[in-house]
C-alpha positions as CSV (number, residue, x, y, z in Angstrom):
1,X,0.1,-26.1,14.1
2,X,-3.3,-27.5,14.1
3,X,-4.4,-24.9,11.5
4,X,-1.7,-25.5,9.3
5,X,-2.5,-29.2,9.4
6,X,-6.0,-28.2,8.8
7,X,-4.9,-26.2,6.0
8,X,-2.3,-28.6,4.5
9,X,-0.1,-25.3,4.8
10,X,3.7,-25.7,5.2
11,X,5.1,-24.1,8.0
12,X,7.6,-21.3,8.4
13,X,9.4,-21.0,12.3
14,X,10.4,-17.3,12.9
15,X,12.6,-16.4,15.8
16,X,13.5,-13.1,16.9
17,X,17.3,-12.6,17.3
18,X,17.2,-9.3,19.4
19,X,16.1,-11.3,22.3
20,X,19.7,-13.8,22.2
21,X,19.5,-17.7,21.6
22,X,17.4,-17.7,18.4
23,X,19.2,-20.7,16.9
24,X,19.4,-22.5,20.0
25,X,15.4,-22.2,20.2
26,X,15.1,-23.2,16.3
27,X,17.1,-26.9,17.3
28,X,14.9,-27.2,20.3
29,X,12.0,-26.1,19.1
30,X,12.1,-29.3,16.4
31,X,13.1,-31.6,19.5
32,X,10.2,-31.1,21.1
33,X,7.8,-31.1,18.7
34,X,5.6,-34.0,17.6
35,X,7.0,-35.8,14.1
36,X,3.4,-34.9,12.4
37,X,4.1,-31.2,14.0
38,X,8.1,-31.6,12.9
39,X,7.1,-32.2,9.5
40,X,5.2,-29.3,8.7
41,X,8.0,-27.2,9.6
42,X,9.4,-26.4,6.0
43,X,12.1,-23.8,7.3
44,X,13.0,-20.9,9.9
45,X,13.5,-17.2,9.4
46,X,15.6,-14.7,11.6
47,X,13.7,-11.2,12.5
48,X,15.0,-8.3,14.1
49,X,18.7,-8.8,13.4
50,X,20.9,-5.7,13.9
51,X,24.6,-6.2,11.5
52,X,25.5,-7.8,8.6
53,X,24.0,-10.9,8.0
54,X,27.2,-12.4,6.8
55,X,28.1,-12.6,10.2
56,X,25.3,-15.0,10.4
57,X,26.8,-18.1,7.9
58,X,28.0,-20.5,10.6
59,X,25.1,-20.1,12.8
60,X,22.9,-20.8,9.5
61,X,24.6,-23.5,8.2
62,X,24.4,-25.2,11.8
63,X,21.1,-25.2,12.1
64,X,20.7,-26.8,8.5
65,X,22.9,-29.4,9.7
66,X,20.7,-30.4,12.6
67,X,17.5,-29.7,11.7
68,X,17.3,-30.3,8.2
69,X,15.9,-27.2,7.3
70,X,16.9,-24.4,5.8
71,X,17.0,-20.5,6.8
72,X,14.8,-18.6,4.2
73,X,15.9,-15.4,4.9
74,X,17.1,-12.9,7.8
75,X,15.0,-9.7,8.2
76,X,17.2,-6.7,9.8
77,X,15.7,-5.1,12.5
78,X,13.5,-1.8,11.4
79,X,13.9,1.1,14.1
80,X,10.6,2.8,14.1
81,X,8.3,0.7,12.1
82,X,5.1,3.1,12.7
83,X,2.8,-0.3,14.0
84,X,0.9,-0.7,17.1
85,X,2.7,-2.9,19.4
86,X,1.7,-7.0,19.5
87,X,0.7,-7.2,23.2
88,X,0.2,-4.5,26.3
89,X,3.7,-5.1,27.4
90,X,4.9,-1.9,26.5
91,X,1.8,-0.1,27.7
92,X,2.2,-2.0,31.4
93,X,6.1,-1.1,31.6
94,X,5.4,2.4,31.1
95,X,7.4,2.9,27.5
96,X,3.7,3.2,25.5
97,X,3.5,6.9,27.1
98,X,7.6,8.0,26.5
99,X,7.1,7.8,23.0
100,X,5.4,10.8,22.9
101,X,4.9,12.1,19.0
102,X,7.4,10.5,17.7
103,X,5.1,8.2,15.2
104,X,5.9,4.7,16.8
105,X,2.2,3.6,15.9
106,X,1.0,5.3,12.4
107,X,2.0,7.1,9.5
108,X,1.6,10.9,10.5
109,X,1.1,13.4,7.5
110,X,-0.3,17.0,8.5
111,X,-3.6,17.7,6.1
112,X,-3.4,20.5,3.8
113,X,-1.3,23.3,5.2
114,X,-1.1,21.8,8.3
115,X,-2.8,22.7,12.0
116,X,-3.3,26.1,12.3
117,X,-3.6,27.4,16.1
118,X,-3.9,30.8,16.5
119,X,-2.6,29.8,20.4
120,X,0.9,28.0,19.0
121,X,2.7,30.7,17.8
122,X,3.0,30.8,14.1
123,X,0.8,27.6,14.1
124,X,1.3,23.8,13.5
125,X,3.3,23.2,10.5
126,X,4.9,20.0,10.8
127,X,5.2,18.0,7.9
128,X,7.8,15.2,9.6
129,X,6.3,12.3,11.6
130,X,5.7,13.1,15.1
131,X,6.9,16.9,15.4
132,X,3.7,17.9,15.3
133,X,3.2,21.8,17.5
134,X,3.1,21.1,21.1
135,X,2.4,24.2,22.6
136,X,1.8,23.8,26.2
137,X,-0.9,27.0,25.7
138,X,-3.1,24.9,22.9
139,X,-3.0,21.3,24.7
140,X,-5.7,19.0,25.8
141,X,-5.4,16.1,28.7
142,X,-6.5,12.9,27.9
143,X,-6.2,10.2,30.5
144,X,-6.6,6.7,29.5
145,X,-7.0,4.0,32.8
146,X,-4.6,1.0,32.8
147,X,-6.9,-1.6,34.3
148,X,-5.4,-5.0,35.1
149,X,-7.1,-6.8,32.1
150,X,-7.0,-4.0,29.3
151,X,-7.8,-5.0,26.0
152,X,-7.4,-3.0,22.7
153,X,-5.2,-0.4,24.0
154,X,-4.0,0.5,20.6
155,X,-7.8,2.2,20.5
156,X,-5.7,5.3,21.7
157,X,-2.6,5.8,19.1
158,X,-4.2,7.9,17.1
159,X,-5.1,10.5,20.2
160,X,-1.4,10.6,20.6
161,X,-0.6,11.8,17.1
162,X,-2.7,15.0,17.3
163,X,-0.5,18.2,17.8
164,X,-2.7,19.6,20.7
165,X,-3.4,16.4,22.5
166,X,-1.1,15.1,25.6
167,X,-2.0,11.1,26.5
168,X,-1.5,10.2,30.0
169,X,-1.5,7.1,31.4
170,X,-2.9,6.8,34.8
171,X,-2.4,3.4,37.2
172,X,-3.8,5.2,40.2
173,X,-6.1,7.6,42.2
174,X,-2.9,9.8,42.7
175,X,-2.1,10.1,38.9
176,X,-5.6,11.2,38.1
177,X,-5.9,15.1,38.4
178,X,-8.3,17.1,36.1
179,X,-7.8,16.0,32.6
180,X,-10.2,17.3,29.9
181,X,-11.5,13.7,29.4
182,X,-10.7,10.0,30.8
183,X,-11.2,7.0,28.8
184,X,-12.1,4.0,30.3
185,X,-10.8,1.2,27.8
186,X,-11.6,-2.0,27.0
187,X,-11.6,-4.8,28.8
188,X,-11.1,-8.9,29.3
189,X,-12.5,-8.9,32.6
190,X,-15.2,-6.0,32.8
191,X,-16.3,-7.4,36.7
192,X,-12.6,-7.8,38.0
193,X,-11.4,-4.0,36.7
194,X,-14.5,-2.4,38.1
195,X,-13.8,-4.0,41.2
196,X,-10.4,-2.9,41.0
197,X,-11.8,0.8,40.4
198,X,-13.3,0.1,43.8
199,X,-10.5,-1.1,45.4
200,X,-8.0,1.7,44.1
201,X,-10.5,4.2,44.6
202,X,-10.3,5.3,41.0
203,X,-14.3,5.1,41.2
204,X,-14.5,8.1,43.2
205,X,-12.0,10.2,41.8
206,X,-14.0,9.2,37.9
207,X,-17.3,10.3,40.0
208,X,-16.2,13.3,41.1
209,X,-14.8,14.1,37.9
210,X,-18.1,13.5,36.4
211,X,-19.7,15.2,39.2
212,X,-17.8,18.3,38.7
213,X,-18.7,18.9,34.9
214,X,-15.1,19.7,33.5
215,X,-14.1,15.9,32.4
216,X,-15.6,13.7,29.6
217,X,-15.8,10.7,30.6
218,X,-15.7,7.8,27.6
219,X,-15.9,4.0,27.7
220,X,-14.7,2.0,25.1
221,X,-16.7,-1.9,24.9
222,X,-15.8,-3.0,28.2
223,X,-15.6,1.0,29.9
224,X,-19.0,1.1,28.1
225,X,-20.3,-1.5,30.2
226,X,-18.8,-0.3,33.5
227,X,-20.6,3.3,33.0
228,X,-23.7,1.7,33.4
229,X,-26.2,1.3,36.3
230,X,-25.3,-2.8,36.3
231,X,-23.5,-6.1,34.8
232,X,-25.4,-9.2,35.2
233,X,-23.4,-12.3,34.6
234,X,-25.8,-14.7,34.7
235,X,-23.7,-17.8,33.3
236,X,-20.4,-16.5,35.5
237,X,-18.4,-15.9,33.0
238,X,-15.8,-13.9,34.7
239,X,-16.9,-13.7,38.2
240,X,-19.1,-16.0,41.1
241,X,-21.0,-12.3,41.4
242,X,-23.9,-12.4,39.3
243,X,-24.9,-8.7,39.4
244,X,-22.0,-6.5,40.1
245,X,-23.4,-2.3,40.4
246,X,-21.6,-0.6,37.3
247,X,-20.6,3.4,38.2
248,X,-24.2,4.4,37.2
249,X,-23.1,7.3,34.8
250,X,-25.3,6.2,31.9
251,X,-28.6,4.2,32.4
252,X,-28.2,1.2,30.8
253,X,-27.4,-2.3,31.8
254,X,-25.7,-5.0,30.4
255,X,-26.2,-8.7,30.3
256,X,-22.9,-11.3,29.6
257,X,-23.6,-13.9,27.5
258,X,-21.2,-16.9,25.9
259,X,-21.5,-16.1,22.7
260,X,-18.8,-13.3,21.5
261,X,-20.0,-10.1,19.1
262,X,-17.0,-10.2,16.5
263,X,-17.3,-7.9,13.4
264,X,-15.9,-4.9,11.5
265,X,-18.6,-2.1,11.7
266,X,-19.2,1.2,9.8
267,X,-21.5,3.6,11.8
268,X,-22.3,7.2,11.9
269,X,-21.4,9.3,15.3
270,X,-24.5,10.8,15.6
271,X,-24.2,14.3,16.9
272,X,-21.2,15.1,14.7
273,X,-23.2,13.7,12.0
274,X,-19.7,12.0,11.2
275,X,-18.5,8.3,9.6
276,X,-16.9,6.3,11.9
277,X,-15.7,2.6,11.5
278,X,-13.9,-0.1,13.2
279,X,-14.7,-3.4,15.1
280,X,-17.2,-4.9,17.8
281,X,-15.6,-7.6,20.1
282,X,-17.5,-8.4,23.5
283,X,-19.5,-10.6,25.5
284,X,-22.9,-9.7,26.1
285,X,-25.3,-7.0,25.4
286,X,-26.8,-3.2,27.4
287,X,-30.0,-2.1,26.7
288,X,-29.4,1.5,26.4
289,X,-33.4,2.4,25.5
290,X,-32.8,5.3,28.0
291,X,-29.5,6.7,27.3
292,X,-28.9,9.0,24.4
293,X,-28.4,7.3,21.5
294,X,-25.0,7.9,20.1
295,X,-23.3,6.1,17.7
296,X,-25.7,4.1,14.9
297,X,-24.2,1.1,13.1
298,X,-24.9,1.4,9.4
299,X,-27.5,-1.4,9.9
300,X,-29.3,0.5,12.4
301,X,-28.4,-1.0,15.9
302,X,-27.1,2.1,18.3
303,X,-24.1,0.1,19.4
304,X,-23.4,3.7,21.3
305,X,-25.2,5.9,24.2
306,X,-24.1,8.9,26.2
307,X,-25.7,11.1,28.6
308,X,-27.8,13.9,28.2
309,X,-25.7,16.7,28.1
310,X,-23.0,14.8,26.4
311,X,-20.3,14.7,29.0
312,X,-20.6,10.7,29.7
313,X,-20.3,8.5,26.3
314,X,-19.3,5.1,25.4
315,X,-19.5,2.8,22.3
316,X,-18.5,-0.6,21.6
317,X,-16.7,0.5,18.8
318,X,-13.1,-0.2,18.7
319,X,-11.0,2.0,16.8
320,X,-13.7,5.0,16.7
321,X,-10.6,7.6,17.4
322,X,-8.6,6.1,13.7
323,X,-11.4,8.3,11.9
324,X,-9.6,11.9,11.2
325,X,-12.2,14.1,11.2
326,X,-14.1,12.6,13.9
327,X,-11.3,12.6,16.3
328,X,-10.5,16.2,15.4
329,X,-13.8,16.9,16.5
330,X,-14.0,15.2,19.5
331,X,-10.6,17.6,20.2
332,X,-12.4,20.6,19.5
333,X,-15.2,20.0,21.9
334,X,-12.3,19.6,24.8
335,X,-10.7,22.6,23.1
336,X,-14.0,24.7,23.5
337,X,-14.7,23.7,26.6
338,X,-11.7,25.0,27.8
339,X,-12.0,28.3,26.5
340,X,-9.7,27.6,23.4
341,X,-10.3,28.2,20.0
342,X,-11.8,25.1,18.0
343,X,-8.9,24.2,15.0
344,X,-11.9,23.0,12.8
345,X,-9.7,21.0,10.3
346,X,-7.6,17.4,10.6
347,X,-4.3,18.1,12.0
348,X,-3.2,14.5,11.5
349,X,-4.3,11.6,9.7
350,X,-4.1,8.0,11.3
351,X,-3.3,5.9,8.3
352,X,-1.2,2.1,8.9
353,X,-1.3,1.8,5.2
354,X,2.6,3.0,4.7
355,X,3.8,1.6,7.2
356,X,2.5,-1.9,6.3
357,X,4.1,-1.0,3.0
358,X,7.5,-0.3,4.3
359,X,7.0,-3.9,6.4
360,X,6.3,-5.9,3.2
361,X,9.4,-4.1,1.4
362,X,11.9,-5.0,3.9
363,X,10.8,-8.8,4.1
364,X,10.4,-9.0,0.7
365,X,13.9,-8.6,0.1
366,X,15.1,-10.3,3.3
367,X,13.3,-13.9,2.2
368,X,14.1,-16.0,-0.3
369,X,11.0,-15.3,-2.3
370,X,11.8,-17.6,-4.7
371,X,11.5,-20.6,-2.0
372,X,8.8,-19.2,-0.6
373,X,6.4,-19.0,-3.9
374,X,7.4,-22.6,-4.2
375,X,6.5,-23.7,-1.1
376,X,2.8,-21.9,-2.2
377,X,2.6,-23.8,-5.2
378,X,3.4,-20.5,-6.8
């Protein structure tokens, strides 16, 4: 509310019917607020409503009559809207991994004549969302670690839509066999979920893994900073330890700081020779002088190192697996190095464009637009 003050902006209240009591919140919701916060509030709008809204006319005209504001509009509920989720709520309860291919978070298209895998029968040829070819000869394991503070778990959807990819969730030592690669994802608290790798003894099932030369291990901004030799946290920003060991996988260190690295980036993975793009969002810096450089923003900074032989990497790049070609091509390298063919062409293309498109549509007609380009001035 203190932005749309800021702003001068009037203020829409949307309340979402699938969970029950949306107009009872609406009333209450103005009760509580204060009278500069009350009138800002120009009207409400219903989302996720599943029947015909002319059930809705008593319930809308009750609200008018004790709040003094009007209902601009009730937006049905849209089954499969192709978005990532909001929160991790749906990654913690375990229904982020059931929903296999079945295009819950992008637009899925097959490129050209589709996936061709000499291993999957007459090949991949799917040109519906999510049906992809899942031969259980042609697949891939990624794991991806659930650590108590994730972040930016939506970094994985577009692993999930490739044909010969399975995703796995993994929660603890148990759950982590022998995947082709393991991801460890960002992170709010880097020191807590490394500790918690300790504590679950995670750390030496990744080890071994790393040890043994079959798994890729990737971190992602925060799993970057726990494959390093150390974390310094010199101003305690999440923890009274001021040097916490990392797994020493890649030599480098990092250093947290207060101030927060926030921007959209454009860099080049460097031994694909591929674009990728995305965002940086972290605390701190790792001097990675003596780790392989690996992925080079466009202004020059390596904001990406890896090992050697190229079986550890991370990057503070967020959303590095959204570029097609590059995350066919990290596939093929887990394909080849088990002994599979390489597809060597995009199976699927990540693109949230469509979706969005299909979102806009429904609201569109759901609102009163009318009453909503007058409240912009429009």
């Amino acid at each position: 509310m203190n932005m749309a003050r800021y702003a001068g902006a009037p203020v829409l209240l949307v309340g979402d019917i699938d969970r029950g009591g949306v107009f009872a919140s609406f009333v209450g919701t103005m009760e509580v607020l204060a009278e500069w916060e009350r009138a800002l509030i120009a009207g409400f709008v219903v989302n996720r409503f599943r029947g015909q809204e002319a059930l809705l006319a008593d319930a809308l005209e009750y609200t008018l009559r004790h709040t003094g504001r009007p209902v601009l509009g009730v937006v049905p509920y849209i089954h499969e809207l192709g978005l990532p989720e909001e929160d991790s709520v749906a990654f913690k309860d375990g229904d982020w991994g059931k929903r296999g291919k079945r295009g819950q978070t992008a637009h899925f298209q097959t490129a050209g004549n589709g996936c061709q895998s000499p291993l999957a029968g007459n090949g991949c040829q799917s040109p519906l969302a999510g049906k992809g070819c899942q031969s259980p000869l042609a697949q891939v394991e990624v794991a991806v670690l659930d650590l108590p503070h994730i972040s930016n778990f939506t970094d994985f959807d577009a692993l999930r839509l490739e044909p010969d990819v399975r995703v796995s969730i993994v929660r603890s030592c148990e759950e982590l066999d022998t995947p082709d690669a393991v991801i460890l994802p960002g992170s709010k608290n880097v020191i807590g979920d490394l500790e918690h790798l300790r504590r679950t003894g995670l750390e030496r099932k990744i080890l071994a893994l790393a040890a043994a030369g079959k798994t890729e291990i990737v971190g992602i901004c925060g799993g970057l900073q726990m494959l390093g030799e150390k974390i310094e946290d010199p101003h305690q920003l999440e923890s009274a330890c001021r040097t916490l060991p990392g797994l020493s996988l890649l030599p480098l260190a990092t250093t947290l700081a207060p101030e927060k690295t926030l921007r959209r980036a454009s860099a080049t993975h460097l031994p694909s020779g591929l674009p990728v793009a995305g965002y940086e969002i972290h605390h701190g810096r790792s001097e990675t002088g003596r780790a392989e450089p690996l992925v080079r923003r466009d202004d020059g900074e390596i904001i990406g190192a890896g090992s050697t032989e190229g079986r550890v990497w991370g990057t503070y790049l967020h959303g590095i697996f959204d570029a097609n070609e590059f995350r066919r091509w990290f596939v093929d390298q887990l394909r080849v190095r088990r002994q599979l063919p390489a597809l060597g062409k995009v199976c699927a293309r990540y693109d949230l464009e469509p979706a969005f498109d299909r979102l806009a549509d429904v609201v569109r007609r759901s609102l009163r637009m009318d009453e909503v380009y007058r409240l912009l001035g429009l």
